[in-house]
PAGU-419315 format. One record per residue: x, y, z of N, C-alpha, C in turn; residue in three letters. Coordinates in steps of 0.001 Angstrom, whole numbers, plus 500000, padded with zeros to 6 digits. Example, Ala and Ser with C-alpha at 12.3 -4.5 7.8 and 13.67 -1.06 7.14 Angstrom:
# residues 2
513190494310507800512300495500507800513200496700507800ALA 512850497750507080513670498940507140512900500030507870SER 
END
This chain:
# residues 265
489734512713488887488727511920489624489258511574491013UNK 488581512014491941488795511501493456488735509901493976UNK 489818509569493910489973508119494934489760507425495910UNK 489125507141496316488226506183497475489225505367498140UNK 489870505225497604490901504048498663492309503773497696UNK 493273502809498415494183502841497585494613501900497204UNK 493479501157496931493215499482495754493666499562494352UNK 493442498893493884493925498856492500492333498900491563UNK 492344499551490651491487499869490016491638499459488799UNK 491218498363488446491376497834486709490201497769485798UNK 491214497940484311489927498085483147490502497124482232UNK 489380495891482088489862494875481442489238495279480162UNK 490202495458478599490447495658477750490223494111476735UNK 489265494046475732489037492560475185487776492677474232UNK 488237492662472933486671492251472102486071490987472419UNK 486665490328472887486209488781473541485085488554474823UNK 483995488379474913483299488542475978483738487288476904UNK 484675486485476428484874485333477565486297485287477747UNK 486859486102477290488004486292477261488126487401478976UNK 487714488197478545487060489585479681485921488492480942UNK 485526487612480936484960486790481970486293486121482242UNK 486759485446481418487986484892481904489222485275483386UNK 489446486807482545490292487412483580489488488098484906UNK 488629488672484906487775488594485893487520487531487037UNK 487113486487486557486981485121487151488482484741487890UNK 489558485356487022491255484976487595491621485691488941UNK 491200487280488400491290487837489504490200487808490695UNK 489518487257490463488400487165492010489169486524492977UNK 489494485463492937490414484768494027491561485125494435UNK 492175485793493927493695485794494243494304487118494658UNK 493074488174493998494219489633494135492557490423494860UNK 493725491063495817492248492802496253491958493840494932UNK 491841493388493708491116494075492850490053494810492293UNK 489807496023491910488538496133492078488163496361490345UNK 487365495696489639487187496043488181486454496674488179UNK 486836498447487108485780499587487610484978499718486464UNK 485587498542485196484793498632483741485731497232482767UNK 484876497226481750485130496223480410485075497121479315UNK 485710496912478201485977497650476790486030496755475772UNK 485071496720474982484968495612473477485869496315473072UNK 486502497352473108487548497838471738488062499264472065UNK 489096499628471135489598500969471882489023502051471707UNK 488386502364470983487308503582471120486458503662472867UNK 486214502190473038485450501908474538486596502802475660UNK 487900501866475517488584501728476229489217503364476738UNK 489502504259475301489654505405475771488756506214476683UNK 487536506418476664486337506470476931486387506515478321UNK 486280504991478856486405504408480008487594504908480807UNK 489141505129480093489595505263481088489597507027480812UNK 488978507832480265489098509066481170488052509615482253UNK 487127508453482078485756508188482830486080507973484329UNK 487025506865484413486776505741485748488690505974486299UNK 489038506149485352490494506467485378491163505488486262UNK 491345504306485605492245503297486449493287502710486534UNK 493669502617487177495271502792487425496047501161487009UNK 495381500006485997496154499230485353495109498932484187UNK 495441498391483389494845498024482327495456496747481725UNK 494258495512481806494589494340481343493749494525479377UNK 494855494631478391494940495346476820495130493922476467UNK 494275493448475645494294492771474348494884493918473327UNK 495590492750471844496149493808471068495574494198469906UNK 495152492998469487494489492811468025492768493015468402UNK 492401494481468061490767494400468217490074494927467190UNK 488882494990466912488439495846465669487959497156465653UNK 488882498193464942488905499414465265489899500467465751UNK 490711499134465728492573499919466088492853498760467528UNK 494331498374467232494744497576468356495141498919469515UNK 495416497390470529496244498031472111497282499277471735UNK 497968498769470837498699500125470783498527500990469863UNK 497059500937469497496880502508468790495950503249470328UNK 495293502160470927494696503342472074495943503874472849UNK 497019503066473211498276503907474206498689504822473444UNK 498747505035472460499553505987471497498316507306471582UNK 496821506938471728496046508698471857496152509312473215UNK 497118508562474199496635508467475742497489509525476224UNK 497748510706476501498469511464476760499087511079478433UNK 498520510528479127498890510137480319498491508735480954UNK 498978507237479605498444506300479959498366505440481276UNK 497525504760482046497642503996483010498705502563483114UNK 499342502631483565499851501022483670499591500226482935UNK 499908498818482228499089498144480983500081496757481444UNK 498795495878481625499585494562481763498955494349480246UNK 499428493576479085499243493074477623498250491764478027UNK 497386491475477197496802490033477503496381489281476115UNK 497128488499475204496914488427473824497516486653473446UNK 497035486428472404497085485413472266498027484831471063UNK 498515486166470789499886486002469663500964486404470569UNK 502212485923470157503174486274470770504374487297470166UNK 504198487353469335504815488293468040504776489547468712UNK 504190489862469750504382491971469544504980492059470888UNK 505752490615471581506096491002472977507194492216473112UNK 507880492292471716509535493252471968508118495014472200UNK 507680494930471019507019496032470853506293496497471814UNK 505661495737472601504665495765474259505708496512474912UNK 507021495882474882507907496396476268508452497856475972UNK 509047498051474562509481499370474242508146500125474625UNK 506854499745474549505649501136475089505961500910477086UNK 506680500438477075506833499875478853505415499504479524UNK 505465498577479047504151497578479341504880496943480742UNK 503939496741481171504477495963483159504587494425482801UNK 503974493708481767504069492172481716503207492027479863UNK 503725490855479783502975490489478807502637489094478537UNK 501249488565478948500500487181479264499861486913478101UNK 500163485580477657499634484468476359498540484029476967UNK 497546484225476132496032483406475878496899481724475934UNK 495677480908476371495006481176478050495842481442479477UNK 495464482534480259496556483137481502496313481964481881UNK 497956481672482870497879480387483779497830481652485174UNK 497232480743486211496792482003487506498173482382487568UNK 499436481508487853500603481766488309501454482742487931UNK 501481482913486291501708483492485523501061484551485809UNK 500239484778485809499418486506486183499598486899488027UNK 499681486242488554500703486337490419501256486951490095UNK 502400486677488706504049487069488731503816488553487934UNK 502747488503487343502845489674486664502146490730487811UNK 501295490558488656500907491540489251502048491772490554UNK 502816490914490759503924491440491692505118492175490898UNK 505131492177489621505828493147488920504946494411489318UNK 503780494486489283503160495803489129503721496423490297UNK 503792496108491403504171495954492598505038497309492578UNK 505793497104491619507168498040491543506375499238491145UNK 505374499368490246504593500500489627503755501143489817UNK 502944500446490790501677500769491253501725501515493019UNK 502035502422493342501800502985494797501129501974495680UNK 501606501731496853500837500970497667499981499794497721UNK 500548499374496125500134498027495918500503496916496513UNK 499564496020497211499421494718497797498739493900498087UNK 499242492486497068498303491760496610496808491040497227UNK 497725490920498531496895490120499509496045490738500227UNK 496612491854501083495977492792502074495503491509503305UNK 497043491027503457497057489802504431497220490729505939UNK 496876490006507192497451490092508181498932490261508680UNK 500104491497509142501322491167509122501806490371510100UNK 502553489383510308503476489400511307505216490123511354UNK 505792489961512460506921490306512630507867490539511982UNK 507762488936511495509192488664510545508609488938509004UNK 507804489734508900507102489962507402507658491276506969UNK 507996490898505867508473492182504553507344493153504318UNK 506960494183504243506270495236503668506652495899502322UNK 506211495587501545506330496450500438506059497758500272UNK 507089499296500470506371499864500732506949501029499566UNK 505736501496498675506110502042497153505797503595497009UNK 506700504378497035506168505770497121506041506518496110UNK 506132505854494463506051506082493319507256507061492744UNK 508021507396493644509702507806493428510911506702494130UNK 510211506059494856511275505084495544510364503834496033UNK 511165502395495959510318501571496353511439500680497896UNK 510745500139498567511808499181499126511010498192500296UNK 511570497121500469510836496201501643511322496675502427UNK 510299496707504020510993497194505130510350496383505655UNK 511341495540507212510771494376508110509507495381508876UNK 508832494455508784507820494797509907508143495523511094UNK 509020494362512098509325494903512948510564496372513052UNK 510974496689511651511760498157511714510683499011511961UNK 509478499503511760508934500476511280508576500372512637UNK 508940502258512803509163502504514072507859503022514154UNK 507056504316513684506131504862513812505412505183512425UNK 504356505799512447502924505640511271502289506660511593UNK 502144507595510727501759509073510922500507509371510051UNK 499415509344509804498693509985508887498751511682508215UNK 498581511893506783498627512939506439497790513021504981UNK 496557513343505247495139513136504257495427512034504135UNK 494832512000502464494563510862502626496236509400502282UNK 497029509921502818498295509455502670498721508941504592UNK 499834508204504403500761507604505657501969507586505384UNK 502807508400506382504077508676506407504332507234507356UNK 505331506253506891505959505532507095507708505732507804UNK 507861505503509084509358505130509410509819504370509704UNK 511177503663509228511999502993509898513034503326510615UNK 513596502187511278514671502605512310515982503243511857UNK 516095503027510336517339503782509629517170505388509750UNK 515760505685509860515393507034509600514923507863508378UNK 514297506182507368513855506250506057512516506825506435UNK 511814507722505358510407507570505491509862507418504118UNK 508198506815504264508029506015503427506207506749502956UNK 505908507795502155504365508341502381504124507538501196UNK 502982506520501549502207505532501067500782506007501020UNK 499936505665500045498690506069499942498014504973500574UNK 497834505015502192496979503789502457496601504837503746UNK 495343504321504788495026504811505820495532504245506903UNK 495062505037507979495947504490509429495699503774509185UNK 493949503505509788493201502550510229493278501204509425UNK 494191501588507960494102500070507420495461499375507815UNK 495976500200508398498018499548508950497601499209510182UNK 496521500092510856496281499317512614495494497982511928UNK 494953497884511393494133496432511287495254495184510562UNK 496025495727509999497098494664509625498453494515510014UNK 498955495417510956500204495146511911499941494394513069UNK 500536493739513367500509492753514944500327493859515996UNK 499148493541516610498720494359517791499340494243518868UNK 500305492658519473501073492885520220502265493781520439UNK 502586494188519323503774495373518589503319497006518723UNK 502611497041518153501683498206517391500331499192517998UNK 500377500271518652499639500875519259499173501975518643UNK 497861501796518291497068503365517462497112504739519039UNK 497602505293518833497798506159519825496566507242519718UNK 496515507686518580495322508864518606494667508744516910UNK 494080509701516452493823509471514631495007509672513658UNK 495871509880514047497139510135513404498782510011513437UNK 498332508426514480499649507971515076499555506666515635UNK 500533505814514971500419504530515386502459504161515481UNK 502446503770517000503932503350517200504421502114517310UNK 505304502039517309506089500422517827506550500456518790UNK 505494500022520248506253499683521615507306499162521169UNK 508321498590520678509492498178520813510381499016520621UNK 510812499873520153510904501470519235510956502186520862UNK 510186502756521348510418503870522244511537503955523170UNK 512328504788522911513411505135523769513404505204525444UNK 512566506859525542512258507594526193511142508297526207UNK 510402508427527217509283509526527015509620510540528564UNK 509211511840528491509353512821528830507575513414529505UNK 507380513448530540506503513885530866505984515878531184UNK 505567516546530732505024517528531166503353517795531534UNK 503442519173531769501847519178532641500547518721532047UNK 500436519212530574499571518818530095499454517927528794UNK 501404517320528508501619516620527720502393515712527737UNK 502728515448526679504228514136526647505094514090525541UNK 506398513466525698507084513851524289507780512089524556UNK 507961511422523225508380510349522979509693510046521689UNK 510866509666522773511732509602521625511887508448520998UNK 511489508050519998511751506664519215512728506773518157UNK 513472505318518337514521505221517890514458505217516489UNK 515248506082515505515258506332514158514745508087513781UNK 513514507832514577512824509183514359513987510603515490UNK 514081511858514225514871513107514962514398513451515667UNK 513096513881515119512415514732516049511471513892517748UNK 511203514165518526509911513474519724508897513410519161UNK 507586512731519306506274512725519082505778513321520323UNK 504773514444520128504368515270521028502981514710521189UNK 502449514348522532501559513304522552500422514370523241UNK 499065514383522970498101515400524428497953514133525184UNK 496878514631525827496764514078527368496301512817527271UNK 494881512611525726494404511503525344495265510551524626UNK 495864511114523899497035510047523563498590509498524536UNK 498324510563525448499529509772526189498818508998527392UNK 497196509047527774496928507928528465496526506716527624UNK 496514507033526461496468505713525789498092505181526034UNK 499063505813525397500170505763525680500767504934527378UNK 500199505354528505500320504281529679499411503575530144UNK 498353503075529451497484502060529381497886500688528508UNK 498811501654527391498809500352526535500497499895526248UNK 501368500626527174502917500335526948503285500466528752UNK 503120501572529203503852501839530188503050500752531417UNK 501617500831531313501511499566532173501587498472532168UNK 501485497258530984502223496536530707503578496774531135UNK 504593497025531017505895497102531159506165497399532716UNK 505311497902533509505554498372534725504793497391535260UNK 503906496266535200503676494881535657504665493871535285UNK 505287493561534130506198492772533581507114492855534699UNK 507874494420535833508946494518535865508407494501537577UNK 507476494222537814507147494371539178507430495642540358UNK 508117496273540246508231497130541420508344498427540779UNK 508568498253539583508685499849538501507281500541538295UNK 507366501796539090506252502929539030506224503772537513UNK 505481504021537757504786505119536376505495506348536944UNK 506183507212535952506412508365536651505443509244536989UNK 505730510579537192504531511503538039504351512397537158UNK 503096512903537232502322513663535764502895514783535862UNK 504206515031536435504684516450536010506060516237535225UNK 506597517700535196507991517481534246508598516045534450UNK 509012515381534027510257513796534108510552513530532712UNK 511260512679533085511574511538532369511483509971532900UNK 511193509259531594511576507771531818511800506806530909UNK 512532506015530611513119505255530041512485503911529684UNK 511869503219528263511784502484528004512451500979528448UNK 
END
């Protein structure tokens, strides 16, 4: 099934109809969730998820018709499973199926925070808030083989590639996250952060050097091996939105000349 975005997609699992309002109602406030279905029981639940195919599952255990872990056990490629039950007896057994958390009837909100920032570790490009960044802000950034926070202000440049974003920092890590440009230009600090063209967003602070030729530009930023090879539209975005700033800041410093050069950040 083709993916629309790179939200979290949950199937709340519950013979309980207020049980399943319950967690619903939890997650409205607090998390960018999107619930793509409900399951009275696991016959539903299998159903649903080869239907809607979503990538966590909040599982009651005890239902009628086979518990939580007789549906993980038909699932040849199960989704994520936060447990949600009101006995506490099957927590060892939840974790040996590597369950992400396991929450006692009635969830306290806090308690389910902590469990969805565990998911954090599991879930690609999961984030809770889909807050505004600043500077001094951590990024969580999860590539489903490697996870790690990187400061805001490291991440040198932002590359699109389908529907994925190649992530760098200044170490020379990269980071392909399933999120879009356009959703990292709307949540990185714009004083920092310049969408250059559809498939490139840099960190004025980051640029070394840029290199002028006739009908292009090349930009060395720090971390990254290779230059970013800019056309004509992205490198006048490029001295509209760095080089003139910086060449007013410094008063008497010219723009170089649209042929071969160099110049220095």
């Amino acid at each position: 099934m083709k993916k629309d975005s790179d939200e979290i997609r949950a199937l709340i699992v519950d013979d309980e109809r207020l049980a399943r309002e319950n967690m619903k109602e939890l997650l409205k406030d607090q998390w960018d969730i999107r619930i793509v279905g409900e399951a009275r029981n696991a016959d539903e639940a299998e159903r649903m998820i080869a239907a809607l195919d979503p990538n966590l599952v909040f599982l009651d255990i005890q239902m009628p018709g086979g518990s939580g872990f007789d549906l993980l056990a038909r699932l040849i490629d199960p989704p994520s499973v936060i447990f949600v039950t009101a006995y506490d007896q099957y927590a060892i057994r939840a974790f040996e199926v590597n369950a992400l958390d396991y929450l006692l009837k009635p969830v306290e909100p806090e308690r389910l925070k902590n469990a969805l920032r565990r998911a954090a570790f599991r879930l690609p490009s999961f984030d809770p808030a889909g807050e505004i960044f600043s500077a001094a802000d951590q990024v969580f950034l999860n590539t489903g083989k490697k996870a790690s926070f990187v400061s805001v202000s490291n991440i040198v440049a932002i590359f699109s590639e389908r529907n994925y974003t190649n992530v760098h920092n200044i170490q020379g890590e990269r980071f392909m996250v399933r999120s879009s440009l356009r959703d990292w230009e709307r949540r990185l600090p714009a004083d920092m952060f310049v969408l250059l063209d559809r498939s490139t967003i840099i960190n004025r602070n980051h640029v070394e050097l840029w290199t002028l030729h006739a009908r292009r530009a090349e930009l060395k930023m720090t971390g990254l091996a290779e230059p970013i090879e800019l056309g004509r539209a992205a490198y006048t975005r490029f001295k509209e939105q760095i080089v003139a700033p910086k060449a007013k800041g410094q008063g008497s410093r010219k723009d170089p000349k649209e042929d071969d050069g160099e110049a220095k950040a």
